[in-house]
Every structure is written in C-alpha cells, then in structure tokens.
N, C-alpha and C positions, 0 to 999 in steps of 0.2 A: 470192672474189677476182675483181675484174675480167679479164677474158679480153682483156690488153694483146697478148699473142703473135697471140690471131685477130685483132684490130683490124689489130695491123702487116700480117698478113696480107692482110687484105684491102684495105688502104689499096696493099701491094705490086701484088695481084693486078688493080688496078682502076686502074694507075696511068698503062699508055696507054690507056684508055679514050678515045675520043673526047669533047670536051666537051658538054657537054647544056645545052639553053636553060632558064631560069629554071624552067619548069613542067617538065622533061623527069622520066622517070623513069628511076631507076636499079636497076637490078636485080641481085641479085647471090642465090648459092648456100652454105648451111650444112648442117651438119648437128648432128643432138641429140648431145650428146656423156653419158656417164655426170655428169660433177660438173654438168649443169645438169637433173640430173631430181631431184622429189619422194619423198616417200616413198610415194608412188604408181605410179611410175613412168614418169612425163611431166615433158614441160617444164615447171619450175617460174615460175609467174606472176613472181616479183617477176626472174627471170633470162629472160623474155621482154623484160621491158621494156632489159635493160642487150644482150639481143642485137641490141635495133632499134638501140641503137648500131653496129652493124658496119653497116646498112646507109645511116645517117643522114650518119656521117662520110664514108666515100667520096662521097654524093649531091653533099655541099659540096664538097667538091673537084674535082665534076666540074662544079660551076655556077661555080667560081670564091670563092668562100665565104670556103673556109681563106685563100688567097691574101689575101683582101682584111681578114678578120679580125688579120691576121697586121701587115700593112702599118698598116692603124687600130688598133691595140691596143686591139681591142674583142675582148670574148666572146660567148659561146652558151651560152645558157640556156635550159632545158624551163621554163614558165610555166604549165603547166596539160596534162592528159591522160587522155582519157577510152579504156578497152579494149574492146573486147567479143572473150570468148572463145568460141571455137564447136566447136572437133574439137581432139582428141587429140594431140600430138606426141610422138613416144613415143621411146626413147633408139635412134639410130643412122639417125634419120627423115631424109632427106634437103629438106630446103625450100628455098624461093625467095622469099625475098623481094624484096619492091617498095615504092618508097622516091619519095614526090615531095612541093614543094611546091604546096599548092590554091591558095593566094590569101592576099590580107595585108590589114591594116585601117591605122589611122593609129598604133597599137603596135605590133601582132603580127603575126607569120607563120605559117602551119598548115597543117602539112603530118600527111602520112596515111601510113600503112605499112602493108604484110600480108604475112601471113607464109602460103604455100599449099604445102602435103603434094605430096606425089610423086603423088598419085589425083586434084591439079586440085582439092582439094577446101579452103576459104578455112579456116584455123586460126582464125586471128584477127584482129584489126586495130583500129588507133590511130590516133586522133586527138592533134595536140600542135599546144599554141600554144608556140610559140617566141619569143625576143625576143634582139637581139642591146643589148649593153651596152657603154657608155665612163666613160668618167673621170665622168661629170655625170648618169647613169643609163640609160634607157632609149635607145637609138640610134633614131631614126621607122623602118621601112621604105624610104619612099621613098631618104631617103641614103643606106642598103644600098644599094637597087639603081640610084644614083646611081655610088658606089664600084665595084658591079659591070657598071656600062657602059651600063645603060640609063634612063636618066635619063627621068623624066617616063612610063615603064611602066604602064599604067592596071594593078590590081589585074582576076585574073578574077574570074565573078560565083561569091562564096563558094555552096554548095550550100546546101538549105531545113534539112538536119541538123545542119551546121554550123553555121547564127545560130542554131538554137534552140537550140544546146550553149552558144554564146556568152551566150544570154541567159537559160540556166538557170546558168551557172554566176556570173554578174553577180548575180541575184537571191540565192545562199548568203554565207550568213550571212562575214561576217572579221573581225576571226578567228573561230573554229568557239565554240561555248557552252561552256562551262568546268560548266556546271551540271549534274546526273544529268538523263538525261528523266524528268518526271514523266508518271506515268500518269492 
C-alpha cells in the first residue's frame, strides 16, 4: 500500500521549510519501518523507489513546483530511472535522504536522490528523468521554469554519467522485443 499517512507527514513536517532555489537540495529523515522490508530483511527494492516519493514531493514544494503544477493543470511524471543499490537498510534503520534537481534538457528534468544510513554510509541512489505534462503532452522545461519565475534559466552542465545514461538509454530498443532470446 502506498505510505499516503508518511507523505502527509512529511509534506506537514517540511512545510515552513524555507524555499530552495531550483537546483537547491532538500533533505529530509526516515526510517525502515517493518511493512517495507523483504523477506530478507531489508528495504525492499521496489518500496525504495515509492519512498523517494517522500523525499521528491516535499522537494517540489519547496522549489515551488506543486504550487505551479496546481495552477497549470499540468502533472508529474517519472520518465525513466536508473538505481544503484550498495548497503543494507535494515528494518528500524534510521536515513537521510537527499533530493535535488541536476539539470534539464529540451524535454526532461533529472534529478538524483540518496538515501544515506546513520554510519554516513551511501545506500543507494537514483537517477529520474522526470517530465511535467498538459493537456497537449509533454510540458518543455524551460515554461516550468518560466511558471516557476525564472524565465530564460540556462540549464546546469548535466554531469559525464548522466548523458551517458541519456544516451544508453536512447539507444534501447521501444518497445522492448516481444521475441525469446535466442542463443
């Protein structure tokens, strides 16, 4: 089940926050709870990614985002997301995550999260290309952050892992092969 109660939570918790400028990062406190561990007994992967929710929505909100989303009846949409998983988080684990956006192209937006353990020591962390949406499909960037005040905003320079993510994932196949691999 989606975790709507910690959302509201933290959307309450963050909500005098001071505002943060477009790139700023927002940081915000969780902990593993029992229903998001595996039969392992760790966080489970596909409930990592629905927890970067708690720290992605507040982010907007603190850039201005929701506000402007709200106003243009436009949405937010994950477009694409690469993980890398590296340490343990184990049920009652206390983290920190940290939530910002890198930079944007002439579609997307992409932004990066990680989630780091009590010992400093990085869990994991994501890449997402995000895209906001309207009535007639893909919304550019730059009118985001036209709506969001800054008009004419240069994009920073995305980093060397990032266009190679962009241009590995440009090159896979869409839709995916429908066919068994042959050997």
């Amino acid at each position: 089940m989606y975790p709507v109660i910690r959302l509201f939570w933290q959307l309450w918790r963050h909500r005098n926050d001071p505002p943060l400028p477009v790139t700023g990062t927002h940081v915000s406190h969780h902990t593993c709870l029992p229903w998001d561990i595996d039969l392992w007994r760790e966080l489970n992967n596909g409930r990592t990614l629905t927890l970067y929710d708690l720290g992605r929505i507040p982010l907007a909100g603190r850039v201005g985002l929701i506000a402007v989303l709200r106003r243009e009846r436009w949405g937010l949409t994950m477009a694409g997301a690469s993980v890398r998983y590296r340490r343990r988080v184990r049920m009652f684990d206390r983290i920190e995550m940290r939530s910002r956006l890198l930079s944007w192209d002439a579609r997307f937006m992409y932004l990066e999260q990680s989630m780091w353990r009590h010992d400093g020591e990085c869990a994991n962390h994501i890449l997402y290309r995000a895209a906001m949406t309207g009535r007639d499909g893909i919304v550019p960037p730059a009118d985001v952050l036209d709506a969001l005040g800054h008009p004419g905003l240069a994009a920073p320079p995305l980093p060397g892992w990032v266009r190679a993510w962009i241009e590995a994932d440009a090159a896979r196949p869409w839709p995916p092969m429908q066919d068994p691999i042959e050997e």
